[in-house]
N, C-alpha and C positions, 0 to 999 in steps of 0.2 A: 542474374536475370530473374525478373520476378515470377512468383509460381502463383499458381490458382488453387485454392483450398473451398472446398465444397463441407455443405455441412448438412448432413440429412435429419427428418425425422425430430426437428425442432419444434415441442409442443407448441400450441398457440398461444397460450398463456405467456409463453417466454418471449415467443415473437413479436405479441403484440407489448411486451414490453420494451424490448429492443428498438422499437419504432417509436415507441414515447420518449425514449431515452435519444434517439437520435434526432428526432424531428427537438424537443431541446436542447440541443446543441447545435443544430442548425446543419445538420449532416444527412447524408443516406445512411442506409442500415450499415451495409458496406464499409462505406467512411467509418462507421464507428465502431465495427470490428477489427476494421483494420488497426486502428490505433490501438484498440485495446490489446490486439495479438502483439505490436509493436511495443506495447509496455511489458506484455509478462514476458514477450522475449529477452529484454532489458534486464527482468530479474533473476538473481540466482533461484534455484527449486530450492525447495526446502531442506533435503539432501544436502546441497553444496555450500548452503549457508550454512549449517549444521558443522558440516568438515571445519569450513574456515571458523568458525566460533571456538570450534575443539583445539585448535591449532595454534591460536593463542598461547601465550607463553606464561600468561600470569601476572607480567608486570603493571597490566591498568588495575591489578583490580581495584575497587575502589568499598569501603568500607559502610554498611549503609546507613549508619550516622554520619559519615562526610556527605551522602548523597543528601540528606535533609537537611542538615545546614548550609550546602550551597545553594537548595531550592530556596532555605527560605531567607538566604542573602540576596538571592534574585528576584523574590518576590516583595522584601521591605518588612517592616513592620507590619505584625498583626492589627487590624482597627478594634479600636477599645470594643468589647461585647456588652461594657456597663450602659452604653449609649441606646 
C-alpha cells in the first residue's frame, strides 16, 4: 500500500530548485521526488555496499597495469602528438 512521506522546513533555495529541476523534466515537484526516492531506494547505502565489496573473495582482482592496457586496447591507438 503506498505511504505519504511529508517533508518540512525545506529552504527556499532548495525548493525553488526542485521546481526547476521538475518543470525540466516535465513533472510536478512530487513526481520528481517521487522517482528520486524510488532510485535511492533502488540502491544499496554505503554500508551495504561496503559489506558486499569486503566479502569478495579476491579472485577478480585485477592488476593495474592489466587495467591500462585493456583501456588502451579499447580506446586504439594513440593519435600521432607530432601532427
Amino acid at each position: 500500500m503506498p505511504k505519504t512521506i511529508q517533508i518540512r522546513d525545506v529552504d527556499d533555495d532548495v525548493y525553488r530548485a526542485l521546481v526547476r529541476r521538475a518543470g525540466e523534466a516535465g513533472v510536478s515537484v512530487p513526481e520528481l521526488l517521487r522517482a528520486e526516492a524510488t532510485r535511492l531506494a533502488a540502491r544499496p547505502s554505503v554500508k551495504e555496499w561496503l559489506e558486499r565489496t569486503r566479502r569478495r573473495d579476491g579472485s577478480n582482482d585485477v592488476d593495474r597495469l592489466e587495467v591500462i592496457a585493456a583501456l588502451d586496447e579499447h580506446r586504439g591507438p594513440w593519435p600521432d602528438a607530432r601532427r
